[in-house]
Z-matrix of the N, CA and C atoms (Angstrom, degrees):
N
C 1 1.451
C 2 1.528 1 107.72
N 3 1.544 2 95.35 1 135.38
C 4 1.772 3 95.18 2 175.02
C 5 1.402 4 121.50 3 -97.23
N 6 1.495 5 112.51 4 134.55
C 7 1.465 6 104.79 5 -178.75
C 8 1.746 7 101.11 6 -154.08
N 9 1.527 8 114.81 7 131.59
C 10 1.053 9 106.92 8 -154.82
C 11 1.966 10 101.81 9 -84.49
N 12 1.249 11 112.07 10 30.53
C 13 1.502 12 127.85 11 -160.71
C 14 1.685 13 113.40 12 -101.92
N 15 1.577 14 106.62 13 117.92
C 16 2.267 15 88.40 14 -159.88
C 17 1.557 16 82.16 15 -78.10
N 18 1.433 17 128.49 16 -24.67
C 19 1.928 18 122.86 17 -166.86
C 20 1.131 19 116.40 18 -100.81
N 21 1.379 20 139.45 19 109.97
C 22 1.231 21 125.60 20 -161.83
C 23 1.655 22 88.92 21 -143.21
N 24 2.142 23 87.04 22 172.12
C 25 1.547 24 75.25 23 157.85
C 26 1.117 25 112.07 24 -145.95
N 27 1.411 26 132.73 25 122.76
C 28 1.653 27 116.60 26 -143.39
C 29 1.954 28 91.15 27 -140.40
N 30 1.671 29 77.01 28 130.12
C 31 1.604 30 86.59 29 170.39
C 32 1.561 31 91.26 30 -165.83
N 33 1.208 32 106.10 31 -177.66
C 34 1.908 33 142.20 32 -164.08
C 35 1.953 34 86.68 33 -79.04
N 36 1.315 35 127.96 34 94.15
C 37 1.333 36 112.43 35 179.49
C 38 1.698 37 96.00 36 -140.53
N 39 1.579 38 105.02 37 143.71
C 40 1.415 39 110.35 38 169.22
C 41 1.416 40 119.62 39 -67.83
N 42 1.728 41 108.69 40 141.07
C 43 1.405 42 125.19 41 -164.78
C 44 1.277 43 104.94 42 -113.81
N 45 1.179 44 119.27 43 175.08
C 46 1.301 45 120.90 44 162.94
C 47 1.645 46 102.55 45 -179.08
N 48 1.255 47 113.53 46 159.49
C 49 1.711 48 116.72 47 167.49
C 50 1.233 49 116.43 48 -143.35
N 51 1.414 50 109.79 49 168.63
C 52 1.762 51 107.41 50 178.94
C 53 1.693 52 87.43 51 -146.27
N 54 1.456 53 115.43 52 118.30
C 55 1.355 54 115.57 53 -175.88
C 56 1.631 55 110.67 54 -75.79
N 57 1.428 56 112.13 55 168.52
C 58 1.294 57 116.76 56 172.85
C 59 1.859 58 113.79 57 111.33
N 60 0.911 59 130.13 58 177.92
C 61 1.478 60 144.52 59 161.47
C 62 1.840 61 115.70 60 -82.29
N 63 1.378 62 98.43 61 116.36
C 64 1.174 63 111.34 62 160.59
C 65 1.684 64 137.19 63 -58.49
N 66 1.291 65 125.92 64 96.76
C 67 1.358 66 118.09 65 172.95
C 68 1.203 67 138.73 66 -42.02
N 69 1.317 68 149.86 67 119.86
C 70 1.455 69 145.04 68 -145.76
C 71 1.435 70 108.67 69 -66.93
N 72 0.942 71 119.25 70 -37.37
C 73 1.271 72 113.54 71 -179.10
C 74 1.816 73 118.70 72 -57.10
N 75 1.676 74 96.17 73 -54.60
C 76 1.638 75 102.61 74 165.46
C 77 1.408 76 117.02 75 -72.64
N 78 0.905 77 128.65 76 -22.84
C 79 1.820 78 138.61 77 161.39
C 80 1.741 79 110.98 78 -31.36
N 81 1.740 80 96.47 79 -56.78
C 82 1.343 81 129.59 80 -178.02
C 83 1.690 82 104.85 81 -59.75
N 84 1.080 83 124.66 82 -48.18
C 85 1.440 84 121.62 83 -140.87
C 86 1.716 85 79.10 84 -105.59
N 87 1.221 86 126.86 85 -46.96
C 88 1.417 87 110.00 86 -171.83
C 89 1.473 88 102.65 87 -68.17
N 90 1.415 89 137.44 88 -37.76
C 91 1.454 90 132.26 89 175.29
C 92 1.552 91 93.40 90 -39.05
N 93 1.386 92 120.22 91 -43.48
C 94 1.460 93 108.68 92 -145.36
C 95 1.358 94 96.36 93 -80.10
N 96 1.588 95 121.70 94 -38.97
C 97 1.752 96 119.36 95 165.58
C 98 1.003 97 109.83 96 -29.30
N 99 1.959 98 121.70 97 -72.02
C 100 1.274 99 138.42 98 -172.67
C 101 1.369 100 123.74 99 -21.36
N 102 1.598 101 102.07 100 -45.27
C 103 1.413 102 130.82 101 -160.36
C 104 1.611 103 88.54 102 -84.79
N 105 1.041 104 137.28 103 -80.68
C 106 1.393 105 133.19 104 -158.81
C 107 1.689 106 105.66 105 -65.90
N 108 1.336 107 110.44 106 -32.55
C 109 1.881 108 94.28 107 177.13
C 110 1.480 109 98.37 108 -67.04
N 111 1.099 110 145.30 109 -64.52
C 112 1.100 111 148.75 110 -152.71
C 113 1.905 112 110.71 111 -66.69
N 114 0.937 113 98.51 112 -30.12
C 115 1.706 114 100.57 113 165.54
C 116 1.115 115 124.32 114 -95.25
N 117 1.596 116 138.63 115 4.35
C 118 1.066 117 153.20 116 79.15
C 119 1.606 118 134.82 117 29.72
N 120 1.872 119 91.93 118 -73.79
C 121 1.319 120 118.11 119 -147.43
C 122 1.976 121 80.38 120 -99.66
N 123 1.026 122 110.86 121 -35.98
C 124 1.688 123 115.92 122 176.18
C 125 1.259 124 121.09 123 -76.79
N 126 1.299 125 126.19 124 -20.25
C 127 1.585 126 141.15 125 139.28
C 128 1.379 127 122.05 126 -56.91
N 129 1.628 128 118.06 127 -70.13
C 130 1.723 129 102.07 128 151.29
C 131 1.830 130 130.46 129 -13.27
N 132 1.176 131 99.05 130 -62.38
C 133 1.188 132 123.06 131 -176.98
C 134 1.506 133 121.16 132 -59.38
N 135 1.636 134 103.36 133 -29.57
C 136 1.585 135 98.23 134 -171.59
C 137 1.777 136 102.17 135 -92.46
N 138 0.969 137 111.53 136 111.19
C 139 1.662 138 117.55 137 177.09
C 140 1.320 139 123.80 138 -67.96
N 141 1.402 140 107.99 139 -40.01
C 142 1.458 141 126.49 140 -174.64
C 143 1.744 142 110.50 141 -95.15
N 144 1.570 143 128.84 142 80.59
C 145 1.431 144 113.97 143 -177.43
C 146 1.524 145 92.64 144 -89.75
N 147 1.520 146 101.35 145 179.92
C 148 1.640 147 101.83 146 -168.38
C 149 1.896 148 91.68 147 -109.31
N 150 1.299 149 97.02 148 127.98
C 151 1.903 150 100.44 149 174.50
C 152 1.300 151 96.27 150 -54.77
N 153 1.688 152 130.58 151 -60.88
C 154 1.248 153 117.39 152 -149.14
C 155 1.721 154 111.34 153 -79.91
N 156 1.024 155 108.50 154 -0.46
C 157 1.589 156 97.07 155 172.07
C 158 1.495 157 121.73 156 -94.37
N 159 1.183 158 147.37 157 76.67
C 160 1.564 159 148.86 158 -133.72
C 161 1.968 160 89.92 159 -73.30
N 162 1.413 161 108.16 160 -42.42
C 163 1.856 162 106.49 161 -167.84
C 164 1.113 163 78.92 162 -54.53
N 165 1.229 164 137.90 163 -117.52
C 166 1.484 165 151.83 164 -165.75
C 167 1.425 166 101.49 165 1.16
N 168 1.232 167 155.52 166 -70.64
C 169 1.454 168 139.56 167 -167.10
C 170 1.393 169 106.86 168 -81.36
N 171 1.555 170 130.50 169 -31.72
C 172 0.973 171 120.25 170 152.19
C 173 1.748 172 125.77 171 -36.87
N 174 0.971 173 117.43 172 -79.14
C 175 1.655 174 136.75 173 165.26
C 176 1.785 175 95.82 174 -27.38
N 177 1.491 176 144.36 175 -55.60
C 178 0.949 177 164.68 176 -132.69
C 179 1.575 178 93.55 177 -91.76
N 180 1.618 179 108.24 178 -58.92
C 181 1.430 180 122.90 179 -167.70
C 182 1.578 181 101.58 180 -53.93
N 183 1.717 182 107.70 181 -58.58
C 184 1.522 183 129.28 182 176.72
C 185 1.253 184 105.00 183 -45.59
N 186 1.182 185 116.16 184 -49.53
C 187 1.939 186 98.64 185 -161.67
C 188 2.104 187 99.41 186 -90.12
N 189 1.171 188 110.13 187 -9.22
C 190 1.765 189 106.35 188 152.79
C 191 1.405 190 113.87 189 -75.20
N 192 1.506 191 124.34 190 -37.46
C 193 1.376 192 116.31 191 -168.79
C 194 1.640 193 93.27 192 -73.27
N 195 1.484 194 124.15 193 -57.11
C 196 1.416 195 110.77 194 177.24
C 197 1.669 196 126.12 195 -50.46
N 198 0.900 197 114.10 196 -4.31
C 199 1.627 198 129.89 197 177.06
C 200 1.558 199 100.90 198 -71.15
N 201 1.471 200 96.62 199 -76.78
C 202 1.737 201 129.50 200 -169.60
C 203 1.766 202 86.78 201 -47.67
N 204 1.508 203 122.88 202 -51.52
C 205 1.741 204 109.84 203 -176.23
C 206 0.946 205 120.53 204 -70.49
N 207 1.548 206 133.08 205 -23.36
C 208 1.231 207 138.63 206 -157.53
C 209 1.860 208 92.93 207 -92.37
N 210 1.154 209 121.94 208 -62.33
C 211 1.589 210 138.18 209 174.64
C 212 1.684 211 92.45 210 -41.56
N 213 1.309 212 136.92 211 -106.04
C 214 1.452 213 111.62 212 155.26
C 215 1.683 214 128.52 213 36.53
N 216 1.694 215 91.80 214 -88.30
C 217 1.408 216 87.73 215 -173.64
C 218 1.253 217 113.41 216 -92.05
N 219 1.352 218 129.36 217 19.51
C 220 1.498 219 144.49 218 162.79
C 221 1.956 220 102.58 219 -63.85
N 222 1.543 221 85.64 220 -59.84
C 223 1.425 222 97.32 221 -168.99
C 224 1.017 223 105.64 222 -60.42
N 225 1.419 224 116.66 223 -47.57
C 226 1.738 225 105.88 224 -163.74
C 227 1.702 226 107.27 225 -67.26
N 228 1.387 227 112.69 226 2.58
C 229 1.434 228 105.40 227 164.14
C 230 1.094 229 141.46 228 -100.71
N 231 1.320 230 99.15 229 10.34
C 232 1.525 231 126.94 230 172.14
C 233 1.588 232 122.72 231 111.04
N 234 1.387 233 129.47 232 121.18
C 235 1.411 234 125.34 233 169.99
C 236 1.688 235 116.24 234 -68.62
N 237 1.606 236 83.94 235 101.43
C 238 1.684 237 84.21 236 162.22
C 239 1.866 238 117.25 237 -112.67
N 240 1.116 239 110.40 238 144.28
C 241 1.411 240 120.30 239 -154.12
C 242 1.585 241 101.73 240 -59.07
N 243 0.911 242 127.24 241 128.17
C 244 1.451 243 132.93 242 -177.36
C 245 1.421 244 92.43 243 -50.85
N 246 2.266 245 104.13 244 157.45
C 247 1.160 246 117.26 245 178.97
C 248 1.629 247 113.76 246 -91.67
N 249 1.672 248 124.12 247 160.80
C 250 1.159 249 100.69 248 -169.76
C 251 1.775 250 134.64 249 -68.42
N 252 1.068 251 106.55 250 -179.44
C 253 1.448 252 117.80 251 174.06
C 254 2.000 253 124.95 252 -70.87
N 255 0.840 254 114.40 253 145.90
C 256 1.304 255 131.90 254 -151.21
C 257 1.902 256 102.46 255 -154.80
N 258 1.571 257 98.43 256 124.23
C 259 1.773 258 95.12 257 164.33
C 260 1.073 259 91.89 258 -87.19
N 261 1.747 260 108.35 259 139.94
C 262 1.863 261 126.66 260 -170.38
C 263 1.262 262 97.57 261 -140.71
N 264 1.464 263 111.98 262 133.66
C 265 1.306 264 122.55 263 160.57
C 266 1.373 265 110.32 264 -111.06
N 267 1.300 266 118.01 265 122.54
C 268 1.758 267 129.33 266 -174.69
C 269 1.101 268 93.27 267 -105.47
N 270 1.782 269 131.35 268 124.00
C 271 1.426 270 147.06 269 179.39
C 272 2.142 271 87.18 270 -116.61
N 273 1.383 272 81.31 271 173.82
C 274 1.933 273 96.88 272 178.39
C 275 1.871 274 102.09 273 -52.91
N 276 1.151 275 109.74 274 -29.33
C 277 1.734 276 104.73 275 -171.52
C 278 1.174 277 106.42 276 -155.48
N 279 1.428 278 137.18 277 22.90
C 280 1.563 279 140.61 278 179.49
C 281 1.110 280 87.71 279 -131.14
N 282 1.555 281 109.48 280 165.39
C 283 2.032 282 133.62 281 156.90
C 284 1.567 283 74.69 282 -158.39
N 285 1.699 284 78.30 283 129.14
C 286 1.814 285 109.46 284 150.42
C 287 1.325 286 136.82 285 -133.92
N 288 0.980 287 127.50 286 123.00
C 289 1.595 288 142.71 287 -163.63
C 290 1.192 289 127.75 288 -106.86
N 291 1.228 290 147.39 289 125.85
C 292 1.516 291 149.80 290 163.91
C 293 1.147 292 103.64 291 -81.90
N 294 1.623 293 118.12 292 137.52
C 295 2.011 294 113.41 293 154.85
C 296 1.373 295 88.43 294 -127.06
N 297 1.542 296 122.20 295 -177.74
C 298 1.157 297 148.78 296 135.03
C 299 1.619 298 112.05 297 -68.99
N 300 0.682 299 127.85 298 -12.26
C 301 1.604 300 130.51 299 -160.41
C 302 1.624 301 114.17 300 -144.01
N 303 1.178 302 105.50 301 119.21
C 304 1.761 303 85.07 302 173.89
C 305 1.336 304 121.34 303 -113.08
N 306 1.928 305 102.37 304 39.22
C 307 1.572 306 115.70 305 -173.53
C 308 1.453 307 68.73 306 -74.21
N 309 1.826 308 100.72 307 161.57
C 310 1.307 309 142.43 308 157.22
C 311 1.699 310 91.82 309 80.73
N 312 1.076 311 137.01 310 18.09
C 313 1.224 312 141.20 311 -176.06
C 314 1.151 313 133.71 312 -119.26
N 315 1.660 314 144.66 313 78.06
C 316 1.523 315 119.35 314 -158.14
C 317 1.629 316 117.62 315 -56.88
N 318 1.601 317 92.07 316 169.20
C 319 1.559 318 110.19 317 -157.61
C 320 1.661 319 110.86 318 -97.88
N 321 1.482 320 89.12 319 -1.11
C 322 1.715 321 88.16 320 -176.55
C 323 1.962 322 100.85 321 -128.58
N 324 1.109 323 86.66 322 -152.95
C 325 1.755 324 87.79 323 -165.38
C 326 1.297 325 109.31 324 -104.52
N 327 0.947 326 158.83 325 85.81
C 328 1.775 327 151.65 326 -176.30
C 329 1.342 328 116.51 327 -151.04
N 330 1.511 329 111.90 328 -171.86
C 331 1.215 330 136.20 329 -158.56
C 332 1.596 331 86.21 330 -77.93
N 333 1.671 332 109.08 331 127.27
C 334 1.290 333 126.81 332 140.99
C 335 1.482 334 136.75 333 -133.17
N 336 1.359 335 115.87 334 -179.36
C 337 1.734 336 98.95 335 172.10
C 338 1.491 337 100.31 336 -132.03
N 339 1.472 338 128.18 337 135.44
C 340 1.582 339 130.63 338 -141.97
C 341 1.626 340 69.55 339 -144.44
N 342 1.855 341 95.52 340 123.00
C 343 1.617 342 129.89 341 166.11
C 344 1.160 343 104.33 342 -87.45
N 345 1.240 344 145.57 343 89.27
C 346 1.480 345 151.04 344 179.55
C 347 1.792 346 117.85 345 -94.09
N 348 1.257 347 114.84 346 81.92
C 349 1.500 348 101.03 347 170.25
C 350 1.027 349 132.55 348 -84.83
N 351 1.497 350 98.15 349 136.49
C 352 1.794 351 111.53 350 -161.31
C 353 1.026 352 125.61 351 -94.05
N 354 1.448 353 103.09 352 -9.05
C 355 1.502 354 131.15 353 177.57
C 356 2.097 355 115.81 354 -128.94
N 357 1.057 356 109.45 355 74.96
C 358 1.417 357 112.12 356 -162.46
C 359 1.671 358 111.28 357 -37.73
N 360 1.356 359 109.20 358 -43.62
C 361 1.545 360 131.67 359 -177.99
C 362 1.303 361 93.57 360 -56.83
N 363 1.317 362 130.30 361 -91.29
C 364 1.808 363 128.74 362 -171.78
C 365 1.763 364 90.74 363 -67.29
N 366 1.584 365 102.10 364 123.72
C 367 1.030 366 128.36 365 164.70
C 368 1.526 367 133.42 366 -96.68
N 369 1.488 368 72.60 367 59.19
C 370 1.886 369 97.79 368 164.83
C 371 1.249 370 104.42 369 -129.41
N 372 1.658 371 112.45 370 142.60
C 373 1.677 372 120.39 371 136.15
C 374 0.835 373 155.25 372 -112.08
N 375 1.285 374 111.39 373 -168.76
C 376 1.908 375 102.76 374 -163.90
C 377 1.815 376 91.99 375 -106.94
N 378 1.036 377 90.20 376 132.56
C 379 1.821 378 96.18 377 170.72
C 380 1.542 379 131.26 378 -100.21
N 381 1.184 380 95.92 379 124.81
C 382 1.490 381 94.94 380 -168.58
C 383 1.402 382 103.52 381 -127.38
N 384 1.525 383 94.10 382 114.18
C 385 2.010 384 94.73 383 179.17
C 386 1.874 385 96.20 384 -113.89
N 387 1.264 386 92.95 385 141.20
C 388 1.422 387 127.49 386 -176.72
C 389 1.496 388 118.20 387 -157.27
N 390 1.487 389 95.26 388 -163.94
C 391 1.628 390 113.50 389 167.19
C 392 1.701 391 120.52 390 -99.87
N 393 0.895 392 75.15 391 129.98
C 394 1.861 393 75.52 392 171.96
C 395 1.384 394 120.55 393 -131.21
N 396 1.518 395 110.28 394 134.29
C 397 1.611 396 124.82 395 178.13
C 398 1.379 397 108.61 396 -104.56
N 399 1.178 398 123.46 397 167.93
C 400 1.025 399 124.08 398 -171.12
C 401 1.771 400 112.18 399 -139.60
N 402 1.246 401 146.09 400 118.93
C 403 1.501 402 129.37 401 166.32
C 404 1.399 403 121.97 402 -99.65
N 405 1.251 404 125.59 403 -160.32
C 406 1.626 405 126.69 404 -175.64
C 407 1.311 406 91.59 405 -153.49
N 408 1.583 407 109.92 406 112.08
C 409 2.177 408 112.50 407 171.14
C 410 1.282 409 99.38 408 -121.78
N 411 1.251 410 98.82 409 158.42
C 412 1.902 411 100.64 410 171.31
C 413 1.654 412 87.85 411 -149.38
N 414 1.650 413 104.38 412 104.06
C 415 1.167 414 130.83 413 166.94
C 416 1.533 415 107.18 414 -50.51
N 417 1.776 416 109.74 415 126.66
C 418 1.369 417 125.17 416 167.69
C 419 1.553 418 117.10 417 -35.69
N 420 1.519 419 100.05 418 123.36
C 421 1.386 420 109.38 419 177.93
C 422 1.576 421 131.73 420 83.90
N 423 1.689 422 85.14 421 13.77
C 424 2.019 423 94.13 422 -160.00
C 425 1.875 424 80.50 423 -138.75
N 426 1.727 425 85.38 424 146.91
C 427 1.486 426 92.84 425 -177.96
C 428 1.119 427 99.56 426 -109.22
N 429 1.651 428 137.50 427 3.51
C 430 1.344 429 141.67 428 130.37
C 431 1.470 430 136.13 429 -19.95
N 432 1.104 431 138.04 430 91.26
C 433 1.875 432 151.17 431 144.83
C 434 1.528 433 90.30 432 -11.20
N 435 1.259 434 124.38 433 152.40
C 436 1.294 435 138.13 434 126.38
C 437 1.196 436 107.77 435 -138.54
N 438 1.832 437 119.70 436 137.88
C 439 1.091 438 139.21 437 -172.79
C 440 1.607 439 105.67 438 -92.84
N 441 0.932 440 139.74 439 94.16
C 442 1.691 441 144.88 440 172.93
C 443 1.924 442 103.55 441 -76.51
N 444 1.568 443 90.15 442 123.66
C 445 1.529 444 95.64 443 -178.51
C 446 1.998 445 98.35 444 -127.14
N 447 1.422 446 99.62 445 120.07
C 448 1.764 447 104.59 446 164.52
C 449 1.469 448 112.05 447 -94.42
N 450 1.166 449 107.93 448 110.41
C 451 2.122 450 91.47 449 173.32
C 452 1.793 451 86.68 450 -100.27
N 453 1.403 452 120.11 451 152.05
C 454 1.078 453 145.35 452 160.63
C 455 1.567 454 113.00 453 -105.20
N 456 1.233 455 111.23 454 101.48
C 457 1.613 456 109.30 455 174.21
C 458 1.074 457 122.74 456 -130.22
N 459 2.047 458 113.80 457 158.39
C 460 1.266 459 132.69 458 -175.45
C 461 1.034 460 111.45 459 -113.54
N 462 1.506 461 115.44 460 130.45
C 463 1.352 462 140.87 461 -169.10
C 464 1.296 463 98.00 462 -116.42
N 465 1.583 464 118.86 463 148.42
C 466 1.711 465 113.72 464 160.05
C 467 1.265 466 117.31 465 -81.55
N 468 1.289 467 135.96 466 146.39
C 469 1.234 468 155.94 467 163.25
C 470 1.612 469 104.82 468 29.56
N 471 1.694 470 85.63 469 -90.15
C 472 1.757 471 106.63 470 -166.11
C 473 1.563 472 102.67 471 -63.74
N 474 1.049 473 134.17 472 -50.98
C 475 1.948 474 140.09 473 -170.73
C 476 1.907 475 80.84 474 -57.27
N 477 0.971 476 119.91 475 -46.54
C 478 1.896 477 107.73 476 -156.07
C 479 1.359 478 106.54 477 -75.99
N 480 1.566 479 115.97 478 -39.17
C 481 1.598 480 120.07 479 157.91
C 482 1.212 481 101.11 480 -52.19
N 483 1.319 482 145.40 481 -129.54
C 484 1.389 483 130.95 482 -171.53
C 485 1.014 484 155.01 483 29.59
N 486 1.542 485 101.48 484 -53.20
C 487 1.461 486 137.43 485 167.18
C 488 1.786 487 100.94 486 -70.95
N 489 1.181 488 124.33 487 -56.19
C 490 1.291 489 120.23 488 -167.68
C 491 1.038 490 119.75 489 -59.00
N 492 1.732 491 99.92 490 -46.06
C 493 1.774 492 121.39 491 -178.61
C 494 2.031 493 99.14 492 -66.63
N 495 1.096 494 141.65 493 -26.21
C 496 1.397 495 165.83 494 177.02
C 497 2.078 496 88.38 495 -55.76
N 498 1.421 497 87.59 496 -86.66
C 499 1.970 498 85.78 497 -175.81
C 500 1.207 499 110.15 498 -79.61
N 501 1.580 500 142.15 499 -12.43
C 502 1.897 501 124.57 500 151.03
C 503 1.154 502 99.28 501 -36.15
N 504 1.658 503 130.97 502 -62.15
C 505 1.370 504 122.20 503 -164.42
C 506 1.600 505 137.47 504 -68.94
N 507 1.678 506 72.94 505 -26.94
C 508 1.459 507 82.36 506 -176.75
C 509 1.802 508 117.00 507 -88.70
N 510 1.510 509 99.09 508 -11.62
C 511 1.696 510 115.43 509 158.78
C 512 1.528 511 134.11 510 -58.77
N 513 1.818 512 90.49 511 -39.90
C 514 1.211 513 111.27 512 -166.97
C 515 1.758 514 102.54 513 -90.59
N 516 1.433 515 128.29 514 -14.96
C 517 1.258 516 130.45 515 -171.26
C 518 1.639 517 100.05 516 -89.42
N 519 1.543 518 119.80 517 -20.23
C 520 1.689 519 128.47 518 -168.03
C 521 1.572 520 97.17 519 -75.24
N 522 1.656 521 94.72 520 -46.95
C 523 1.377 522 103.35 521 -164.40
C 524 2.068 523 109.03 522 -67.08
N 525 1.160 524 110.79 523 -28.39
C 526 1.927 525 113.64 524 -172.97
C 527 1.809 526 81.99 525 -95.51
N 528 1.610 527 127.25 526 11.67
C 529 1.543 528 109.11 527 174.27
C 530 2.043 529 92.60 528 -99.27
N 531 1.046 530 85.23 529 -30.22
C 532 1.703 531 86.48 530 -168.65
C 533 1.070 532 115.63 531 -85.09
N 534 1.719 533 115.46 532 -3.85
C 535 1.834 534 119.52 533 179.27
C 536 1.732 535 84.01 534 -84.72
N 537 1.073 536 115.13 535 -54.77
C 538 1.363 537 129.79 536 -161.89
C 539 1.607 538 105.45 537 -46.25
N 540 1.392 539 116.06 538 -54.25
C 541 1.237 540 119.88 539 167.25
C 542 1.254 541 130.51 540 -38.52
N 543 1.275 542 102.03 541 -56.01
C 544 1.482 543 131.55 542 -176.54
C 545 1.428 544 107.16 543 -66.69
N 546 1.461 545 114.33 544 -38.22
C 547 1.717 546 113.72 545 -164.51
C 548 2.134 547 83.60 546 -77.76
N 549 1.476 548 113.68 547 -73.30
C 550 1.533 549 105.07 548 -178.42
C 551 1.546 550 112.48 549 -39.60
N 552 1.036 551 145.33 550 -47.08
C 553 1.522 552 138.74 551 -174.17
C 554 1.223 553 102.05 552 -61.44
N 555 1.242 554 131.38 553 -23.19
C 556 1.621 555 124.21 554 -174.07
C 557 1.319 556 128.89 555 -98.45
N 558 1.539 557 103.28 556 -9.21
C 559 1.367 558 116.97 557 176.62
C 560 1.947 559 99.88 558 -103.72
């Protein structure tokens, strides 16, 4: 997959879209989802909290308890089976995707908002409304289509910080997986 992005964060993650322009008001309230899964998902992530700083695990505790409510009131709205899987590369303001198929996909280029879970297990996503293009390749030697999809999306401020600091880490954990590899394969 091409992406002109050196930090990414690319794995097998369920997609989904709902075409069209977002209304400000819902624009607003899903940023505000955005914002709490993702600080969440960056709390998960931090292994090492510091004992002596009490704000910091405090703050830490809060943004799990808002997790644990939000997941909650996910459920109480019903489990619907996650959408399928997609190799995704998440850059600072792009996601790009390959299918075989471009059912469930529009055919032209426009405004959508793409439910991306980043975490397949917690069944929440992160929403990202943008633009999306779409191409048609048929890789050398294959009588196979592949449908190439770029969404370009805008996040507000604080959710897009987050997000970045989200794939630094998750860049920087691929990269001490592949020294690691590399150091055992060589011995």
């Amino acid at each position: 997959m091409l992406e002109p992005h050196a930090v990414v964060l690319e794995d097998m993650l369920p997609l989904s879209l709902e075409m069209g322009d977002l209304e400000t008001a819902r624009r607003g309230r899903l940023m505000l989802d955005n914002m709490a899964l993702l600080k969440a998902l960056l709390v998960m992530d931090d292994h090492l909290l510091m004992d002596d700083d009490n704000r910091e695990a405090i703050s830490s505790l809060e943004t799990k308890i808002d997790l644990l409510l939000l997941l909650v009131g996910k459920g109480i709205q019903g489990l619907e089976p996650l959408p399928p899987c997609y190799s995704c590369s998440l850059g600072a303001e792009d996601l790009y995707w390959e299918a075989a198929s471009s059912a469930g996909f529009p055919h032209e280029n426009g405004p959508v908002c793409v439910a991306l879970f980043l975490r397949p297990r917690i069944a929440m996503p992160l929403f990202l409304p943008g633009t999306l293009q779409m191409s048609v390749t048929q890789p050398e030697a294959s009588a196979e289509t592949l449908f190439r999809y770029h969404l370009h999306f805008q996040l507000d401020a604080r959710v897009q910080e987050s997000l970045d600091r989200l794939i630094f880490r998750h860049h920087r954990r691929s990269i001490a997986r592949q020294k690691d590899h590399h150091h055992f394969s060589a011995e």
